[in-house]
VOVEX-474279 format. One record per atom (N, C-alpha, C): residue in three letters; x, y, z. Coordinates in steps of 0.02 Angstrom, whole numbers, plus 50000, padded with zeros to 5 digits. Example, Ala and Ser with C-alpha at 12.3 -4.5 7.8 and 13.67 -1.06 7.14 Angstrom:
2
ALA506604971650390;ALA506154977550390;ALA506604983550390;SER506424988850354;SER506844994750357;SER506455000250394;
This chain:
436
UNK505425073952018;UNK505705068751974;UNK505285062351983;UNK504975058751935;UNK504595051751946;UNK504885046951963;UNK504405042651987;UNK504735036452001;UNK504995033451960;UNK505695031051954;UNK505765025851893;UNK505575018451889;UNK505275015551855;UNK505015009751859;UNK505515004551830;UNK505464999251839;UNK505774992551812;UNK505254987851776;UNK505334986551719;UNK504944982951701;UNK505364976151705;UNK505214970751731;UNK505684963751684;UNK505204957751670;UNK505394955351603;UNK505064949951583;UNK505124943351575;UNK505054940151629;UNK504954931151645;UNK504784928951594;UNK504844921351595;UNK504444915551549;UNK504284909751592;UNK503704910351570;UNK503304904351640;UNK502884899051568;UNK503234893451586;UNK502434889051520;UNK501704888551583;UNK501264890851528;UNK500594890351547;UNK499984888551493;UNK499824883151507;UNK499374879551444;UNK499474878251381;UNK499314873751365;UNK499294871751270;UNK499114875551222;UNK499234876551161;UNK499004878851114;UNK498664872451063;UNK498344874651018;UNK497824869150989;UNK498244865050939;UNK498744863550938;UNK499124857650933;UNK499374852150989;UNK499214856951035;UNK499234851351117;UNK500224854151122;UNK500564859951092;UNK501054863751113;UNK500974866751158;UNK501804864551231;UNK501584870751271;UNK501624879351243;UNK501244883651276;UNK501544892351278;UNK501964893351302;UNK502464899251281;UNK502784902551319;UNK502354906851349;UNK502154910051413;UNK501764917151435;UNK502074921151463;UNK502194927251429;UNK502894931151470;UNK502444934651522;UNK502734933051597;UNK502674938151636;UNK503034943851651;UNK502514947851682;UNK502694955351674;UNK502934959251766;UNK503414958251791;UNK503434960051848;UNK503564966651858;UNK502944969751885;UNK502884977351894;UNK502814979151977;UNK503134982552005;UNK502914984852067;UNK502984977752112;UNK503504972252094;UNK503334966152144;UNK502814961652124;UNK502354964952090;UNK501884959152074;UNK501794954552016;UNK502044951451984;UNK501954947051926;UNK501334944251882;UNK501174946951830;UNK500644946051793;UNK500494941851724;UNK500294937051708;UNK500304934651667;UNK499754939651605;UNK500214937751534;UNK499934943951488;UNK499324940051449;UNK498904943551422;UNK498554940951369;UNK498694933651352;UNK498264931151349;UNK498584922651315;UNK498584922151251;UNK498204926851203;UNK498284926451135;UNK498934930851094;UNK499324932151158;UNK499924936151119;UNK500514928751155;UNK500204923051165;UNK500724919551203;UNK501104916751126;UNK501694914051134;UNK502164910951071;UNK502204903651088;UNK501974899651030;UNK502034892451055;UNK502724891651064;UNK502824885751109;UNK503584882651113;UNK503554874951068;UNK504104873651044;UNK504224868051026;UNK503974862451071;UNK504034856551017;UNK503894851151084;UNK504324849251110;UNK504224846951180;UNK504744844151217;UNK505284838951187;UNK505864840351224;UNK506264837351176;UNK506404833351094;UNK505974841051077;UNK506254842450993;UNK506824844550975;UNK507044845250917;UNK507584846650906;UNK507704853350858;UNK506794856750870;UNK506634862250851;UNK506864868550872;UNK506854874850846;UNK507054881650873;UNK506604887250865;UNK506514891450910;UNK506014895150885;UNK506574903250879;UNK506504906050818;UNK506854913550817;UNK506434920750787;UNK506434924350803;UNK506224928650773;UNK506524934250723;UNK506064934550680;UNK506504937050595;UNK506054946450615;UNK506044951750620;UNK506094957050639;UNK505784955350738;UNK505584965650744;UNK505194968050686;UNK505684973550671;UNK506074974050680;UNK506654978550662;UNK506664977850581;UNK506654984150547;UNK506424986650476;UNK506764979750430;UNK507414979150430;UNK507754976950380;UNK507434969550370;UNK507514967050301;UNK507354961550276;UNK506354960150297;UNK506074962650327;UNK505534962350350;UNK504974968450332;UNK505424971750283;UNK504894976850252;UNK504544979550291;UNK504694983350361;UNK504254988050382;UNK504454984850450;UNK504094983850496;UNK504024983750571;UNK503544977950602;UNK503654970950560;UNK503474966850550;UNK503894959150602;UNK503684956650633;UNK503814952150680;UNK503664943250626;UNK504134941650629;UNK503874932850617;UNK504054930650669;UNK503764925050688;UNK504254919550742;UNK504184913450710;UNK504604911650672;UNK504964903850651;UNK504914898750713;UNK504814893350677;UNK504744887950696;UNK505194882950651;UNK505864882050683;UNK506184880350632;UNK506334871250641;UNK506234866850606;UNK506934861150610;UNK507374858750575;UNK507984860050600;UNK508674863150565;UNK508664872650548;UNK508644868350470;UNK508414877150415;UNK507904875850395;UNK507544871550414;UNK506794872550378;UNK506304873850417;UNK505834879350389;UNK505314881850424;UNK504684877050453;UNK504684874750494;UNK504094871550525;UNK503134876550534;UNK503494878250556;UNK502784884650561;UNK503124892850571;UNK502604898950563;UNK502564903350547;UNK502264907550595;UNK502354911850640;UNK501734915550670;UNK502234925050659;UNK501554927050613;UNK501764931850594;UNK501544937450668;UNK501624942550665;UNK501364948450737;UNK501654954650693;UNK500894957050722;UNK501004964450688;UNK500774969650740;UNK500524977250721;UNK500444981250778;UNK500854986650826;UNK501584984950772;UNK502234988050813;UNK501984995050779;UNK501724997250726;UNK501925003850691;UNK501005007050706;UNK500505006050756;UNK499735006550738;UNK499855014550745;UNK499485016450708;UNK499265025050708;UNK498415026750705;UNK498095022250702;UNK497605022750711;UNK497155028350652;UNK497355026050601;UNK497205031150530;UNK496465030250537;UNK495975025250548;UNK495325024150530;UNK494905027250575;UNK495255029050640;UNK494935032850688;UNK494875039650715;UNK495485039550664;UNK495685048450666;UNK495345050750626;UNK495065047050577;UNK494655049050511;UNK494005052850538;UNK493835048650585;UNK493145049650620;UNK493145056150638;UNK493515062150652;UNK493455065450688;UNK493875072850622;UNK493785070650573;UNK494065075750527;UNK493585075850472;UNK493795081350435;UNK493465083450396;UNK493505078050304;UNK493125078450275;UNK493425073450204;UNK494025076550178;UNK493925082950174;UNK494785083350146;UNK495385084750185;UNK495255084950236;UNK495675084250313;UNK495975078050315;UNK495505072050296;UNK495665065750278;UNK496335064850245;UNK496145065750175;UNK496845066050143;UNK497655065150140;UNK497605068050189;UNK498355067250208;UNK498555062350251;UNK497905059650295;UNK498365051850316;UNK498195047450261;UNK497915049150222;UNK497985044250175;UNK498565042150132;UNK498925050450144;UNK499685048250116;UNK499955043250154;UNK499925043050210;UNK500355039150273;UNK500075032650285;UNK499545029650239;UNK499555021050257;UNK499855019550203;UNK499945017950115;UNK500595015050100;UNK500755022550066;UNK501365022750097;UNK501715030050092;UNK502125029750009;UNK502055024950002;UNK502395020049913;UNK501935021249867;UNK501275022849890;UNK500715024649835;UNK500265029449853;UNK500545035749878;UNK500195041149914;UNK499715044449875;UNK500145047249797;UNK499465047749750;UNK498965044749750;UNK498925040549741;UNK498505032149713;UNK498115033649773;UNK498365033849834;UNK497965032249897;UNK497315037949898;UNK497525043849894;UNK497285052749896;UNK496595049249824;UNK496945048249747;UNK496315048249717;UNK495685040849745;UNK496095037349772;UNK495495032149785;UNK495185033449856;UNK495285038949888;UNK494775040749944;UNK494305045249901;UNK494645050649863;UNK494125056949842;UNK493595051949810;UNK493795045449760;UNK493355043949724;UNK492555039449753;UNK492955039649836;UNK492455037049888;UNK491985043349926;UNK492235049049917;UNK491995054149936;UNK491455054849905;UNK491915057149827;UNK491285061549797;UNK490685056249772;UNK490945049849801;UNK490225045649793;UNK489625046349830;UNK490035047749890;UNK489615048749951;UNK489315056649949;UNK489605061849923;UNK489275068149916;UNK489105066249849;UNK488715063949805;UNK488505062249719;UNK488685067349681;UNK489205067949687;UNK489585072249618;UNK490085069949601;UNK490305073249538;UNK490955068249474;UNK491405075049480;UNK491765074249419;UNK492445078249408;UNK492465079149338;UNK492955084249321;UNK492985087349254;UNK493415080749222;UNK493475080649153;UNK493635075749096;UNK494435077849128;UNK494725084149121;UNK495495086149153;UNK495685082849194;UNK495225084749237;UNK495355080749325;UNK495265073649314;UNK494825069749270;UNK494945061449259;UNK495545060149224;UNK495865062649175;UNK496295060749147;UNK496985060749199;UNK497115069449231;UNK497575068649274;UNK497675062549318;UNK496945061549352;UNK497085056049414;UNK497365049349390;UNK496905047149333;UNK497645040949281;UNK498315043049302;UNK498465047149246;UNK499205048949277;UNK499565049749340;UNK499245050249403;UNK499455050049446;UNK499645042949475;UNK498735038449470;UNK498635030649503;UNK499355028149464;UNK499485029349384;UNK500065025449375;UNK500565026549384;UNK500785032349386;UNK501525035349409;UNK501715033849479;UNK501185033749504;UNK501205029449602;UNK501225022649600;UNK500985017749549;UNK501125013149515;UNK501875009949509;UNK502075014449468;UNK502835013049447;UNK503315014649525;UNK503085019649547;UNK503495020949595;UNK503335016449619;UNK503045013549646;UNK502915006449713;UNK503205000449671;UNK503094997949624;UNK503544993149591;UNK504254994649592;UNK504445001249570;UNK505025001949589;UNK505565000149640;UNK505315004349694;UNK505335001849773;UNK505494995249769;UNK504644991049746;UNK505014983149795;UNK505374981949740;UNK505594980949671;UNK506024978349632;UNK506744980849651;UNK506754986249708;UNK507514989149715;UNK507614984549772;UNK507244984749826;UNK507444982849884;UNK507234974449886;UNK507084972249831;UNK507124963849841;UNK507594963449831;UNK507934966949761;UNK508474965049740;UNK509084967049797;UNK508984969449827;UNK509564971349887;UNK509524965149930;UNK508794962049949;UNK508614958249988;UNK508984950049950;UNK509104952449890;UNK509204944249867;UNK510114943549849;UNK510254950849859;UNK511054949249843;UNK511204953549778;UNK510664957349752;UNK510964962349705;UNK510714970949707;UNK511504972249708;UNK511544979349726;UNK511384982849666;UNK511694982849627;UNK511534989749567;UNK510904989449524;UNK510484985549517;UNK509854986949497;UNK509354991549545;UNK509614991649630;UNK509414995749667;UNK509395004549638;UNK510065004549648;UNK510455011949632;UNK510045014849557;UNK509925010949501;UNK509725012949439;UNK509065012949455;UNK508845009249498;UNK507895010749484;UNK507775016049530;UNK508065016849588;UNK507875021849650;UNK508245030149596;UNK508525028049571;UNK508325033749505;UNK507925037749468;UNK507825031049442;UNK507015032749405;UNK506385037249439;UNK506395032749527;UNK506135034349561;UNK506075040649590;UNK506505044749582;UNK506695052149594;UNK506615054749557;UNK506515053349497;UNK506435055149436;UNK505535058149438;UNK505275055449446;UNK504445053049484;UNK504505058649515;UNK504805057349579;UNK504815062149615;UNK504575069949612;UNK505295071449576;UNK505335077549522;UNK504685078249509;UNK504355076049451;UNK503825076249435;UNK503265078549483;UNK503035074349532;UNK502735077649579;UNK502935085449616;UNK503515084849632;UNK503495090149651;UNK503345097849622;UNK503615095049562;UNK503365102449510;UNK502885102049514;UNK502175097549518;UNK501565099149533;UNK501235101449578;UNK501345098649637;UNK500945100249696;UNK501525102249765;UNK502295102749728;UNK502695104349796;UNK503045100349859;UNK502575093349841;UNK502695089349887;UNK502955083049843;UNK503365077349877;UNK503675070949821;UNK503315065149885;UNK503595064349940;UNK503265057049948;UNK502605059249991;UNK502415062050033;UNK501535062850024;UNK501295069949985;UNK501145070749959;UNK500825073849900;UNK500155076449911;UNK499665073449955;UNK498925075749963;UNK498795080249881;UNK498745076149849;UNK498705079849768;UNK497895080349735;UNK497465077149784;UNK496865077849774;UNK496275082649825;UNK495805085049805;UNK494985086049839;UNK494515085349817;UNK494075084849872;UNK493425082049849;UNK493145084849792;UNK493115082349740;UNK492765088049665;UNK493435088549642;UNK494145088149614;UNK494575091149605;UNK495215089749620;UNK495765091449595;UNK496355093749619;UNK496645097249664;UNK497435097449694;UNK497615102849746;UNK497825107349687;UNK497875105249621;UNK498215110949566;UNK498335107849532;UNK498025111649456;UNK498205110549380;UNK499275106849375;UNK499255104449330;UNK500145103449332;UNK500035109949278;UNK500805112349300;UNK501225119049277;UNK501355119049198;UNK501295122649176;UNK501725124849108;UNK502545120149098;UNK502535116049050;UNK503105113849033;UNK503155105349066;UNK502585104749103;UNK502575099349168;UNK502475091649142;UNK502145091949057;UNK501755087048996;UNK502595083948977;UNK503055090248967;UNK503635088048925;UNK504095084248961;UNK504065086949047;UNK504475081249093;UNK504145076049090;UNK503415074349094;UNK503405066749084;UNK503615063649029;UNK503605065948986;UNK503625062648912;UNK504345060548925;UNK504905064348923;UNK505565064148956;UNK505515058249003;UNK505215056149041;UNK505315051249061;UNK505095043849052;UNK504565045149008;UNK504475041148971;UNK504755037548917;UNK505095043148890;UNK505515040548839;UNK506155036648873;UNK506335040948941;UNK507045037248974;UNK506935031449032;UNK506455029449038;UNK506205024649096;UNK506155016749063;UNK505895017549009;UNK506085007848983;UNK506445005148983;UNK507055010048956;UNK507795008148944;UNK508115004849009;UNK508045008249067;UNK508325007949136;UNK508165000349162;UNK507145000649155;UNK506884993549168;UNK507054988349147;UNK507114988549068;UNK507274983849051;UNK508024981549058;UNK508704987749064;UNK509224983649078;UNK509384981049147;UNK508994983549199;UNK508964979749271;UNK508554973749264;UNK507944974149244;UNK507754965949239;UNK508274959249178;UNK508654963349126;UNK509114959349087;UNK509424955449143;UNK509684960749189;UNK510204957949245;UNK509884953449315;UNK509204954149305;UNK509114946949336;UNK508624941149315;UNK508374941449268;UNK507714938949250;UNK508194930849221;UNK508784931449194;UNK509234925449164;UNK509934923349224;UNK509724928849273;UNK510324926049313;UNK510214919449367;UNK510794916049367;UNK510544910649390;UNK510524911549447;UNK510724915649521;UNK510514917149581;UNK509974919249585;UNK509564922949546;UNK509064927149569;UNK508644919649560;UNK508684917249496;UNK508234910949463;UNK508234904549545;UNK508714902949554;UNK508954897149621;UNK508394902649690;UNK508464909149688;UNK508284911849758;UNK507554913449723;UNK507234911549674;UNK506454914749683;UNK506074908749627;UNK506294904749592;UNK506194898249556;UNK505664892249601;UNK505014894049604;UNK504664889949675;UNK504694888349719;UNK504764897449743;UNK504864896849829;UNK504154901549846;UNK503724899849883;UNK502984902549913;UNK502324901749839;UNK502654896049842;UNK501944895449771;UNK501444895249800;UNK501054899949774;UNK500184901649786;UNK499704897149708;UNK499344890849719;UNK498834889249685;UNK498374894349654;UNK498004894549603;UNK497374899149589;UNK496834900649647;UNK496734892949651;UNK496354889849710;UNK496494894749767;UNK496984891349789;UNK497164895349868;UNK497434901849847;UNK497474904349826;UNK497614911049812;UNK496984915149832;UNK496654913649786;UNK495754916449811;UNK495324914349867;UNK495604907949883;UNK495384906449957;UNK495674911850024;UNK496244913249992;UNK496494917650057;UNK496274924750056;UNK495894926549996;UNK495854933449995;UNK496264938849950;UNK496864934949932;UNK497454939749887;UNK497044942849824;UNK497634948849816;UNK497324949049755;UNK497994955749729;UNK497854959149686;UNK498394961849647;UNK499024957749618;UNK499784960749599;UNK500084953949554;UNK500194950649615;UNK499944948349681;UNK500124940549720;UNK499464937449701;UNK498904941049665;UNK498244935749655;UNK498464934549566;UNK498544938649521;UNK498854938649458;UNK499454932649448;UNK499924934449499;UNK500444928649481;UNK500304920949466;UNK499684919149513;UNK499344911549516;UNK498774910749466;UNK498924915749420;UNK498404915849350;UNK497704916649356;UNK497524921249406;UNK496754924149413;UNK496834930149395;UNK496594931049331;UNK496574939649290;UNK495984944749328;UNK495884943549386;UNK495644950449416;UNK496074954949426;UNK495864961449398;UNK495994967649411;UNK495364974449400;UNK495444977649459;UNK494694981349481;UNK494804985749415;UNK495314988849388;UNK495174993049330;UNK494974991449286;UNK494794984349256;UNK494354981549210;UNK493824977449234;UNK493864976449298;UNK493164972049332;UNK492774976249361;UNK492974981949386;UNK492634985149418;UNK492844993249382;UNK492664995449327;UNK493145001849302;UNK492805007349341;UNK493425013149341;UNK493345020649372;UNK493885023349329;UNK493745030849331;UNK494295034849285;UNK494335031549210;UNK493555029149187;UNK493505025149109;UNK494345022649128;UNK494415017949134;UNK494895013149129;UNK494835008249091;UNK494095007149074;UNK493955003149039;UNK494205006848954;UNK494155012348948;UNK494515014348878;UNK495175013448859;UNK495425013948912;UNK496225013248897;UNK496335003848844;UNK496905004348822;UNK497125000248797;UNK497894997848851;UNK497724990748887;UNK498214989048923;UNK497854982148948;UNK498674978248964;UNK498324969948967;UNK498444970049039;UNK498004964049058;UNK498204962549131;UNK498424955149149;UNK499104957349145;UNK499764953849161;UNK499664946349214;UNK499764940449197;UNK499384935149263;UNK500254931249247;UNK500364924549278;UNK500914921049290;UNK500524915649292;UNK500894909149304;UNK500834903749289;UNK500714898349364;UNK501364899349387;UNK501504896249456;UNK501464898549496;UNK501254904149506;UNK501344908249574;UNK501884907049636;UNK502304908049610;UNK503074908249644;UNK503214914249655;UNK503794914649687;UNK504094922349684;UNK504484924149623;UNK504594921549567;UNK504744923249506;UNK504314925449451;UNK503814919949470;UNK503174925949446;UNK503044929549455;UNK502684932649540;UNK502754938749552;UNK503254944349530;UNK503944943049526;UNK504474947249502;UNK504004947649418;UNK504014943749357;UNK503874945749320;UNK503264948549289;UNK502554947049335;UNK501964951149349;UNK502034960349360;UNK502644960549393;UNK502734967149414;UNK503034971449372;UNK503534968249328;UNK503724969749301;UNK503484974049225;UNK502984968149204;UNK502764968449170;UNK502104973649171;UNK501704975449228;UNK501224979649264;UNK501824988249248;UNK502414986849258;UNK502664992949245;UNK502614995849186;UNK502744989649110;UNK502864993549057;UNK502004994649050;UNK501404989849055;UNK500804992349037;UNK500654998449071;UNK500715001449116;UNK500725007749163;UNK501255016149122;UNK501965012649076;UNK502235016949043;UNK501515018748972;UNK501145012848950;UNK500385010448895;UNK499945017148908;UNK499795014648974;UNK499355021749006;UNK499535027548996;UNK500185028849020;UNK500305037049043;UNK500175039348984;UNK500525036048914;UNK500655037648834;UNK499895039448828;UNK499375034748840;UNK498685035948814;UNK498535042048852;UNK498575041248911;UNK498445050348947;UNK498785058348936;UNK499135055348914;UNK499615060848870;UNK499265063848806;UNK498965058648758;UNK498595060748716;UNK497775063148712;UNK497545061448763;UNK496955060148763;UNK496845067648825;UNK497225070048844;UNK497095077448935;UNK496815082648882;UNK496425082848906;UNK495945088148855;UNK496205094248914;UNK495975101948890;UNK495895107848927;UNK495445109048954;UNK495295113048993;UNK494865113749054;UNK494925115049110;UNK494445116749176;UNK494675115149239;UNK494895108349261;UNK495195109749320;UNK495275103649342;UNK494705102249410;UNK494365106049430;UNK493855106949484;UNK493125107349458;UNK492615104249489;UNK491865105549483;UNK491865112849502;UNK491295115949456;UNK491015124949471;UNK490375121849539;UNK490685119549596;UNK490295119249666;UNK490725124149715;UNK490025128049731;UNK490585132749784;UNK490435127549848;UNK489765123349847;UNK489815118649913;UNK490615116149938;UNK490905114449873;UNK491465110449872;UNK492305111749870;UNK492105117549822;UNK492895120749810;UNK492745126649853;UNK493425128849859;UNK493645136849873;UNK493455138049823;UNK493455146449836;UNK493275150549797;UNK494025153549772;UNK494245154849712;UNK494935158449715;UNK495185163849753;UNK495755162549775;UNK496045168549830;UNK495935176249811;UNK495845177949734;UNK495805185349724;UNK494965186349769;UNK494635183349742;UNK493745183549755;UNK493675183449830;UNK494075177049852;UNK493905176849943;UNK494275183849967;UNK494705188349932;UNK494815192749980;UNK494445200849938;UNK494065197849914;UNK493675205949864;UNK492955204749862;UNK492785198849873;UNK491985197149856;UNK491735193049941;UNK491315199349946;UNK490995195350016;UNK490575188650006;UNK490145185449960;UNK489885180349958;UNK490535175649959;UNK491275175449915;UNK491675170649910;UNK491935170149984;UNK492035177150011;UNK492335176150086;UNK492025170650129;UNK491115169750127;UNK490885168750141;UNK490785159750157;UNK490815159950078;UNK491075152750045;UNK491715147550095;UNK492305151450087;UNK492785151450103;UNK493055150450179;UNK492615152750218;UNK492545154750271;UNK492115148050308;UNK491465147250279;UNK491345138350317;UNK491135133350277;UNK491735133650209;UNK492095128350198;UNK492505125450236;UNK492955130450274;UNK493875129250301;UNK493385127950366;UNK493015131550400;UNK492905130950473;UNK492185125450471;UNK491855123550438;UNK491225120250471;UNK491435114250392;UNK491535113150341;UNK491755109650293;UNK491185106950246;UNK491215104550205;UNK490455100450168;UNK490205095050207;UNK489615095650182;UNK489325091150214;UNK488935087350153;UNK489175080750166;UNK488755074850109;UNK487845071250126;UNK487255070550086;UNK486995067250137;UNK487065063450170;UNK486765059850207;UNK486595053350245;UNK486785046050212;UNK487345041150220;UNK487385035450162;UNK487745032250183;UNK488185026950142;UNK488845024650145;UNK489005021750076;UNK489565021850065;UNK490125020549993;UNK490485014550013;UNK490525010349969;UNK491295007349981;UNK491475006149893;UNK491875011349895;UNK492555009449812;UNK493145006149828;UNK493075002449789;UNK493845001349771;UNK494215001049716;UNK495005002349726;UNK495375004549673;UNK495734997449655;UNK496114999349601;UNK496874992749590;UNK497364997949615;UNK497564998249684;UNK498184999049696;UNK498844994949666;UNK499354995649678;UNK499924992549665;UNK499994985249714;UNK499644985849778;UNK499724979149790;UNK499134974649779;UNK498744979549754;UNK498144976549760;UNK497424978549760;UNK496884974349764;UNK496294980349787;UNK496284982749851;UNK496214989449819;UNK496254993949894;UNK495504998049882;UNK495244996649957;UNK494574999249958;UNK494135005850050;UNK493985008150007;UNK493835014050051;UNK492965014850075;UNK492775012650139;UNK491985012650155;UNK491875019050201;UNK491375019350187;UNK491515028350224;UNK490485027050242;UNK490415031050307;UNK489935030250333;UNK489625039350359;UNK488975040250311;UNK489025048650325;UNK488225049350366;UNK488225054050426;UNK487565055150455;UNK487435063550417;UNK487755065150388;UNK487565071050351;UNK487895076350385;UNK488345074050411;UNK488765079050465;UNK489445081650412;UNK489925086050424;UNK490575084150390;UNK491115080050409;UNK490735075850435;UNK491395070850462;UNK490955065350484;UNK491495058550435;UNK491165052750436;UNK491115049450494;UNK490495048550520;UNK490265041450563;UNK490885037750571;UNK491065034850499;UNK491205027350503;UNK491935029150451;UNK492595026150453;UNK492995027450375;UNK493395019650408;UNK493305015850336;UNK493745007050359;UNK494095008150296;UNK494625005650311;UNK494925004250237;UNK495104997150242;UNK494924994750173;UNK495284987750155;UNK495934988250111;UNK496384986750160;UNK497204986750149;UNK497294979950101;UNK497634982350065;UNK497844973150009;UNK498454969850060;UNK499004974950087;UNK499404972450125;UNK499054968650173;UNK498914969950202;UNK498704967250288;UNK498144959350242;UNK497834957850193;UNK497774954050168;UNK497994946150151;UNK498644949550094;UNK499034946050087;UNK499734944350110;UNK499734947550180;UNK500104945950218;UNK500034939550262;UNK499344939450276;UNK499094933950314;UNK499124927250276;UNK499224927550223;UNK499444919650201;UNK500204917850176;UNK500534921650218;UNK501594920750244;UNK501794913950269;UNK501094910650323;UNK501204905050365;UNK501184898950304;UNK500534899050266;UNK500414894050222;UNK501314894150138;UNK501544898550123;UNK501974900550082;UNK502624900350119;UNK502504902350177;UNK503354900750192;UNK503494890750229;UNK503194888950264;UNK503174882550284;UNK503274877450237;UNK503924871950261;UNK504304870650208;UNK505024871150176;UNK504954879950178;UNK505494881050146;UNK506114883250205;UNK506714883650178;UNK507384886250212;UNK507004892450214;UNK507424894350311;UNK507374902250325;UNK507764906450263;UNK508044905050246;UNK508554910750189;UNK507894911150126;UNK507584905850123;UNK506834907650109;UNK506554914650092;UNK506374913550172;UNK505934917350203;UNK506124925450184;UNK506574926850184;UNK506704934350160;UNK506374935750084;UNK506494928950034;UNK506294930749976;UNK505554931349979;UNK505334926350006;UNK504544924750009;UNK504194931950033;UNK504344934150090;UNK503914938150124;UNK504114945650081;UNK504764948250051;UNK504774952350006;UNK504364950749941;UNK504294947149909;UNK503944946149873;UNK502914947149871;UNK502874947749922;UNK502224951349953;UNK502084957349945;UNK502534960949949;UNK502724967749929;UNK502314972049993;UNK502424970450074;UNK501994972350107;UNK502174981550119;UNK501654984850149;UNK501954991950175;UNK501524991550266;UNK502044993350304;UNK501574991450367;UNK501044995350393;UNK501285003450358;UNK500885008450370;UNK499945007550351;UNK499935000750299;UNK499235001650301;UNK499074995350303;UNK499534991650346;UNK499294983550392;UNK499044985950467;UNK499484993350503;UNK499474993150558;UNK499145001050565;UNK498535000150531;UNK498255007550502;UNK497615010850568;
């Protein structure tokens, strides 16, 4: 049986922080001996006899969107300063990458924002097959639209359900997390799976959608505006939602782009970047669809940026609906694809194929990529580093969350903590690919 240990944690002040504030430095008494921790994880203290408080708002899930730590700096109810801390949820997705195969990859890609798992799956392949120089069938471009936006809606969904929980209204929750299942459905008749999906490979699809699979979307297309639009009726004129998100975390144009934001928290402050027309992939540039900006960059903007990103996204699916030609959905590369299961078990060259594909995998030349997509929060971008091996050197992703998270301190300061719930939901963070 082991020893059981005791951990307990002191508070000793030890040195200033660069306001000339003392630290708190928690010591760590292990085994009798007492250790002072890191000094850059120390928490300032108020000043001496202020009449300040310092509290912390997670990282416990609720109101904090994920596993997310603030520590307030409060006097009274108003926020003095901000120190956000992250790191509670790390999985280490960028390093695990290192040591897998490109389509091995995939599937943690479902698991950094788990809210846009499609979306996530086509904007690695489209970093892949850059890095191995090959494209995809006209089928397989059209599908992946349909996917980036249907992962789209679903992630707007999400935060439009759970702000609204966050701000005091329940049943616009219940009717959109609907819809949202609705989605669901959809996926799953495709690929089997609803919230990670791994629905892509390198060159291709995990599978054509099924017979009958065109008429469920349409079906929901036709039944999904109705829903949106009578949940936003119910708050877009109400006067609580208007009092709780009416210029609270206004982001400038200016400082908006100074900090790095971008998706509807860079849109809301009226900078019309968006990578699907600044930077197009999947001809995005053909589609017919506007890109949605705001005025003030408040959190009411953001609410109606998003909103509005939903119905141009219902714009899309309609145009991809008309436009999915027939075909494969896979490149004719045996480098790349399997070979079909009848062939790998009747044809010795496909066995062959088949055989160190799964065990030794493709191999891209020598290079590096960096794409990026318009995720739902944002640009989301994928750099991938190849020595010609099947498994990358190097895989970084640029998270929009972990981004525009970092400017919480400048947007919340100022305002009442009861604030702060609206503000930092309004970010629309996911922690899985802040703490990636």
């Amino acid at each position: 049986m082991s020893e059981r240990r005791t951990i307990e944690v002191a508070l000793g002040t030890s040195g200033l922080d660069a306001h000339g504030m003392p630290l708190r430095a928690p010591l760590v008494s292990h085994g009798g001996k007492a250790v002072a921790l890191d000094p850059s994880i120390m928490v300032p203290e108020p000043e001496m006899g202020s009449d300040h408080m310092l509290i912390n708002i997670g990282p416990q899930h609720p109101a904090t969107h994920g596993v997310l730590r603030l520590v307030l700096e409060l006097d009274g109810e108003t926020v003095v300063r901000c120190i956000p801390h992250i790191g509670y949820l790390h999985c280490g997705f960028e390093k695990i990458g290192e040591y897998r195969q490109y389509n091995q990859i995939i599937p943690w890609t479902d698991r950094e924002d788990y809210l846009n798992s499609p979306g996530n799956n086509v904007a690695f392949v489209l970093g892949a097959e850059r890095l191995f120089g090959v494209g995809m069938t006209e089928r397989c471009k059209v599908l992946r639209v349909m996917l980036m936006e249907l992962s789209r809606i679903i992630s707007h969904l999400v935060w439009l359900g759970t702000t609204s929980v966050d701000l005091g209204a329940f049943t616009p929750f219940l009717w959109l997390y609907q819809e949202r299942e609705n989605v669901y459905n959809l996926l799953e008749g495709w690929v089997g799976a609803r919230l990670t999906t791994t629905a892509t490979r390198v060159g291709g699809m995990a599978a054509d959608i099924p017979d009958g699979w065109l008429d469920g979307l349409r079906a929901f297309l036709r039944g999904f505006p109705k829903t949106l639009e009578e949940s936003v009726r119910m708050l877009e004129t109400n006067a609580i939602w208007a009092g709780r998100t009416v210029g609270l975390g206004a982001m400038s144009a200016q400082e908006a782009v100074n900090a790095g934001l971008s998706g509807p928290m860079l849109r809301a402050s009226g900078v019309a970047y968006d990578v699907r027309k600044d930077f197009p992939y999947l001809d995005y540039e053909t589609y017919d669809f506007d890109v949605v900006v705001g005025t003030a960059g408040d959190v009411y903007d953001r609410f109606l940026v998003r909103v509005e990103e939903m119905r141009q996204s219902v714009r899309i699916l309609e145009q991809a609906l008309q436009r999915l030609p027939d075909g494969p959905v896979n490149i004719n590369d045996p480098r790349l694809i399997l070979p079909p299961k009848h062939k790998a078990t009747s044809e010795m060259e496909s066995m062959i194929h088949h055989f160190k594909l799964v065990m030794e995998g493709p191999r891209p030349p020598a290079g590096e990529c960096y794409v990026p997509v318009e995720s739902p929060k944002g640009e989301k971008g994928y750099y991938m580093v190849s020595d010609g091996t099947s498994k990358p050197v190097r895989w970084r992703i640029r998270p929009p969350s972990f981004v525009n998270l970092s400017a919480i301190p400048k947007m919340v300061e100022g305002h009442l903590l009861s604030d702060v719930i609206a503000i930092n939901a309004s970010i629309d963070i996911v922690m899985g690919e802040i703490d990636r």
